[in-house]
FIVEX-602487 format. One record per residue: residue in three letters; x, y, z of N, C-alpha, C in turn. Coordinates in steps of 0.001 Angstrom, whole numbers. Layout:
+-----+---------+---------+---------+---------+----------+---------+---------+---------+---------+
! res !  n.east ! n.north !    n.up ! ca.east ! ca.north !   ca.up !  c.east ! c.north !    c.up !
+-----+---------+---------+---------+---------+----------+---------+---------+---------+---------+
! ALA !       X !       Y !       Z !       X !        Y !       Z !       X !       Y !       Z !
...
+-----+---------+---------+---------+---------+----------+---------+---------+---------+---------+
This chain:
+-----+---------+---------+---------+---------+----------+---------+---------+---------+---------+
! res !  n.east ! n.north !    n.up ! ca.east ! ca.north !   ca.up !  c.east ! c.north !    c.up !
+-----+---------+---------+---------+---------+----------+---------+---------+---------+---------+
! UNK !   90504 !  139026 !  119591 !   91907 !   138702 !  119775 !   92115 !  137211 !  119570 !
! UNK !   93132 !  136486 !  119108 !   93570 !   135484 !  118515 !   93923 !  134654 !  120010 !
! UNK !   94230 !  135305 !  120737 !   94533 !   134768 !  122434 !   93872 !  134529 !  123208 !
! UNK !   92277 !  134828 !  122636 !   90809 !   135119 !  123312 !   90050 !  133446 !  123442 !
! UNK !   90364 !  132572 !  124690 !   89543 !   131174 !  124445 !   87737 !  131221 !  124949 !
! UNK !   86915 !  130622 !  124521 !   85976 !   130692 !  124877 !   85383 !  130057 !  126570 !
! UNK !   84790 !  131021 !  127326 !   84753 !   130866 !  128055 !   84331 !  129609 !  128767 !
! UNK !   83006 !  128679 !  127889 !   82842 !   127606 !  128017 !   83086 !  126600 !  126907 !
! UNK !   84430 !  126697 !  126405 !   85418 !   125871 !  126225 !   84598 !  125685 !  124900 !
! UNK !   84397 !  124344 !  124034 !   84145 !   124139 !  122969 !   83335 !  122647 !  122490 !
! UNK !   82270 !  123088 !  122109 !   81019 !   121883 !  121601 !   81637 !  120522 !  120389 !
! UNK !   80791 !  119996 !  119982 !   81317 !   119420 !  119002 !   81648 !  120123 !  117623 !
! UNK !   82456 !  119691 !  116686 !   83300 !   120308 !  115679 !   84181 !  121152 !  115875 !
! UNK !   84358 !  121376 !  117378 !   85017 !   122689 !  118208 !   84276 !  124221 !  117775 !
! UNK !   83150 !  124028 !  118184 !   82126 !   124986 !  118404 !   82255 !  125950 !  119313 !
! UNK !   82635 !  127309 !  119271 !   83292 !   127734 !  120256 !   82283 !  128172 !  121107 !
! UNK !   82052 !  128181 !  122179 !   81169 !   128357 !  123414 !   81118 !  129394 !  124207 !
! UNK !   80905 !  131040 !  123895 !   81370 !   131892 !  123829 !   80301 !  132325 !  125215 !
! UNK !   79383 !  131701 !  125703 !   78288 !   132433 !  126331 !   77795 !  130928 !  127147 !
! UNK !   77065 !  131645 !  127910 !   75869 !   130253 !  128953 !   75409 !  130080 !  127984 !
! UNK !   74148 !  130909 !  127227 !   73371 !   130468 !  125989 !   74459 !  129693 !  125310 !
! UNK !   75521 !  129928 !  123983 !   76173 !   128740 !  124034 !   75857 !  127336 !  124519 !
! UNK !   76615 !  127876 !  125608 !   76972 !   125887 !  126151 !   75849 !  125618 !  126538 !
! UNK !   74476 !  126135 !  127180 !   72908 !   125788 !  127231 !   72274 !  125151 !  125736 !
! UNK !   72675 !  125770 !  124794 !   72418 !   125140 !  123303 !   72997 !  124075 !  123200 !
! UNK !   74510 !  123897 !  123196 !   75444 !   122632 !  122847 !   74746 !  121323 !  124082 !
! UNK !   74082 !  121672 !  125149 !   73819 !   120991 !  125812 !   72107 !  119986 !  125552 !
! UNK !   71513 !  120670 !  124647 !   70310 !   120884 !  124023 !   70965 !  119877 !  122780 !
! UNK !   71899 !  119877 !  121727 !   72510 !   119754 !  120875 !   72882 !  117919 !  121504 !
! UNK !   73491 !  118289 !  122569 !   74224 !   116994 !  122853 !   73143 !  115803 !  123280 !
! UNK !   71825 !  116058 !  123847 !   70777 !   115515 !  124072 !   70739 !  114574 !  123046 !
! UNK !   70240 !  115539 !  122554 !   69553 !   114600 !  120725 !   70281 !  114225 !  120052 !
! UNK !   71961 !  114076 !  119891 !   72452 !   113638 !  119360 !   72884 !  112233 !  120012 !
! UNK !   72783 !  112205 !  121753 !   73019 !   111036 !  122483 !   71886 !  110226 !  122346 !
! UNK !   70674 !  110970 !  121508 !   69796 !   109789 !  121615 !   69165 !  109683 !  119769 !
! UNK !   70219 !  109770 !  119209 !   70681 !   109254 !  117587 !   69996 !  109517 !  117088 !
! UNK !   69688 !  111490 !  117294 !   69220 !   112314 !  116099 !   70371 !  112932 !  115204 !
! UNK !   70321 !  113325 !  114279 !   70940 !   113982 !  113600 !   70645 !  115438 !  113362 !
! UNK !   71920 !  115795 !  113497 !   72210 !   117807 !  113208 !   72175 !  117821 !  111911 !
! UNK !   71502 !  118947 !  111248 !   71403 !   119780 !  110455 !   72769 !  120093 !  109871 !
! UNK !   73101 !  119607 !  108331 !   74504 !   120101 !  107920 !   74367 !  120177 !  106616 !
! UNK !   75121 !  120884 !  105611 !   75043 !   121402 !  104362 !   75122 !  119802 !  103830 !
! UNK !   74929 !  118915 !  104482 !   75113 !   117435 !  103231 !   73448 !  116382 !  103889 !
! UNK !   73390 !  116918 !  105295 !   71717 !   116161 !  105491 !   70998 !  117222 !  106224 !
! UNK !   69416 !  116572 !  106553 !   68605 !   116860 !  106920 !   68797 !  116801 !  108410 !
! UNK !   68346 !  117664 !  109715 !   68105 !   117422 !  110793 !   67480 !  118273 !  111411 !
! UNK !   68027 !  118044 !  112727 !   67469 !   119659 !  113699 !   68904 !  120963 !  114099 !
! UNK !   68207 !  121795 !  114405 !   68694 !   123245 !  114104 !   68404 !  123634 !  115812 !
! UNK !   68956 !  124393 !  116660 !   68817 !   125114 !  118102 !   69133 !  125811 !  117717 !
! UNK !   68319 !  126914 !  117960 !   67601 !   128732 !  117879 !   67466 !  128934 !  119383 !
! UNK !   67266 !  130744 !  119179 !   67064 !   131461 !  120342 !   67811 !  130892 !  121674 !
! UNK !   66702 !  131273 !  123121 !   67129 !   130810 !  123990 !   68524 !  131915 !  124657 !
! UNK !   68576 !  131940 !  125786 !   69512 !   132637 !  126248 !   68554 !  134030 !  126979 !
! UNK !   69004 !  134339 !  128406 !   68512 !   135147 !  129525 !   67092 !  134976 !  129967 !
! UNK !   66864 !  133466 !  130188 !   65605 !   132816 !  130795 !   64653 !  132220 !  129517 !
! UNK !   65176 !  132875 !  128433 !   63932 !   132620 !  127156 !   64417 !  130977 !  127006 !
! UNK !   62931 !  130535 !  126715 !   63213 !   129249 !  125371 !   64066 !  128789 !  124149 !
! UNK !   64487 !  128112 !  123926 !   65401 !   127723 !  122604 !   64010 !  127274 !  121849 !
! UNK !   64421 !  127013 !  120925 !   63296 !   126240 !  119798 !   64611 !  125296 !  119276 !
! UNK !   63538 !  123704 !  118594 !   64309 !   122867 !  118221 !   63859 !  122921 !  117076 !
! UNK !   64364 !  123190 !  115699 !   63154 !   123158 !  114542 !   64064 !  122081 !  113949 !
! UNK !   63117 !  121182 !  113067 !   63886 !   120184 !  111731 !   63946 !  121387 !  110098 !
! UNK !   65105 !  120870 !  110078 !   65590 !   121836 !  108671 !   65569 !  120412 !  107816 !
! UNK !   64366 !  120495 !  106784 !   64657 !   119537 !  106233 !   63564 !  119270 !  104984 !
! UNK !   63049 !  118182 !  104556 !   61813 !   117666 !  104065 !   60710 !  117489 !  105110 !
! UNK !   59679 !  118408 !  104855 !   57941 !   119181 !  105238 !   57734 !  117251 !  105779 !
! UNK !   57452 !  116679 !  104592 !   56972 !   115604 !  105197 !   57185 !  114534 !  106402 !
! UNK !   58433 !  115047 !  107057 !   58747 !   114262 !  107639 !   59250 !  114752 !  108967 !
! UNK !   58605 !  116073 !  109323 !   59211 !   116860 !  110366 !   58170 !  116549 !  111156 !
! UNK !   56912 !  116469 !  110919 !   56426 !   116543 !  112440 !   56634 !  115131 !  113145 !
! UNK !   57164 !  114153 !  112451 !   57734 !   112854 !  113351 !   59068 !  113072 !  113924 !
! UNK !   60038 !  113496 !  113414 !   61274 !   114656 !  113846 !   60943 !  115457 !  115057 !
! UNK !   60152 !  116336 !  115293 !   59902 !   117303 !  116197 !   58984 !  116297 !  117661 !
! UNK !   58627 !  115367 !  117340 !   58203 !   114536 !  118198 !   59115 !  113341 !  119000 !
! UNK !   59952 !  113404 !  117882 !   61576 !   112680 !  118625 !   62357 !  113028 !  119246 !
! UNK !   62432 !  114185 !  119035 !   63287 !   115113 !  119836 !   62498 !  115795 !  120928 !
! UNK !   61103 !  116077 !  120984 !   60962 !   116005 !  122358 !   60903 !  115378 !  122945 !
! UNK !   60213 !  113618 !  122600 !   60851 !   112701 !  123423 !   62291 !  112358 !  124212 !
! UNK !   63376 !  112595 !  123503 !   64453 !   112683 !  123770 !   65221 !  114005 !  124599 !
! UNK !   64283 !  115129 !  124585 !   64732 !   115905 !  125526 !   63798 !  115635 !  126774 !
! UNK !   63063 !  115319 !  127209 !   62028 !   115169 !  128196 !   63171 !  113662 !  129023 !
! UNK !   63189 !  113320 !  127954 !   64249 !   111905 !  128473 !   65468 !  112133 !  129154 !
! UNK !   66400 !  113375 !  128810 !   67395 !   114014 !  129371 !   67176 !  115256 !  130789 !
! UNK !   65856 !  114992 !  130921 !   65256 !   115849 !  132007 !   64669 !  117315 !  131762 !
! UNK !   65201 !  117799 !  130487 !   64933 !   118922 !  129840 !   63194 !  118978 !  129949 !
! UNK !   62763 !  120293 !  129641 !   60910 !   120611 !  129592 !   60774 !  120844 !  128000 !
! UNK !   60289 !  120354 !  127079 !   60045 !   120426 !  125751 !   58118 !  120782 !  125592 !
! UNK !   57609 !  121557 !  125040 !   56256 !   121708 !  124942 !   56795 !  122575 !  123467 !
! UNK !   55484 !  121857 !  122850 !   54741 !   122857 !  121501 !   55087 !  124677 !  121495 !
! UNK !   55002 !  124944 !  120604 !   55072 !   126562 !  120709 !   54130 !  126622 !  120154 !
! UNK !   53608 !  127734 !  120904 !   52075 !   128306 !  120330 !   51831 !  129117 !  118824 !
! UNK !   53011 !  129047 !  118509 !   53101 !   129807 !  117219 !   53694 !  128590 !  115749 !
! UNK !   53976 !  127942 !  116440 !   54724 !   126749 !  115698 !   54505 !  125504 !  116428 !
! UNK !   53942 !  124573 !  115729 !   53714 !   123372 !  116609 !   55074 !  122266 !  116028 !
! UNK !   55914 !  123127 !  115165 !   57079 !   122119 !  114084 !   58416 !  122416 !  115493 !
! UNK !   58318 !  123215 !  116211 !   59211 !   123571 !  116618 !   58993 !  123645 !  118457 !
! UNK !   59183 !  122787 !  119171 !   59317 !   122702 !  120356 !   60358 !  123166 !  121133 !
! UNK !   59081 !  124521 !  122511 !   60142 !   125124 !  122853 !   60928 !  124117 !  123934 !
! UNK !   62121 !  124719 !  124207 !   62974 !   123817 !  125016 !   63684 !  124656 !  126100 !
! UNK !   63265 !  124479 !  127453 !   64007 !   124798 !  128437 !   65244 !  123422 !  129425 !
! UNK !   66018 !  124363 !  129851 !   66945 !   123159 !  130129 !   66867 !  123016 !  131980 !
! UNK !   66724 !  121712 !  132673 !   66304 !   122281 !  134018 !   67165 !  123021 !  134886 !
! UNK !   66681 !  123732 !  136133 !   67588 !   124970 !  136413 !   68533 !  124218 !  137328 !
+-----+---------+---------+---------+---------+----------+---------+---------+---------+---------+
């Protein structure tokens, strides 16, 4: 419905925030961008927030050029660890750190 606002209101670009997961992501999102990473957009390179939502992990992956992600994926966990967030390696991906937000 066209009358339908999102329950937790709206992220940057007016991202609509439709869920906790949502605004738990945009909050993940807002981290790394307060500490002057760059998002992922059809004109640059950055990071991307996946998964996450009903206790699970998000993953932070860099969408970008191979060579230069695993210094990327190391910035951004610095920078979430810095915002109080828990960032560790994934055992399946070491490019992509999972990310819980504290409770």
């Amino acid at each position: 419905m066209s009358d339908d606002k999102p329950e937790f209101g709206y992220g940057q670009g007016l991202r609509p925030l439709w869920s906790a997961r949502d605004r738990d992501a945009e909050r993940i999102r807002e981290a790394l961008r307060g500490a002057g990473l760059v998002e992922f957009s059809d004109s640059r390179a950055g990071f991307v927030v996946e998964g996450g939502g009903d206790g699970r992990a998000f993953l932070v992956v860099f969408a970008g050029p191979g060579s230069v992600a695993g210094q990327r994926v190391a910035s951004y966990a610095g920078a979430l660890a810095a915002a109080g967030m828990r960032a560790e390696p994934d055992a399946d991906d070491d490019q992509a750190p999972r990310v819980w937000l504290p409770s």
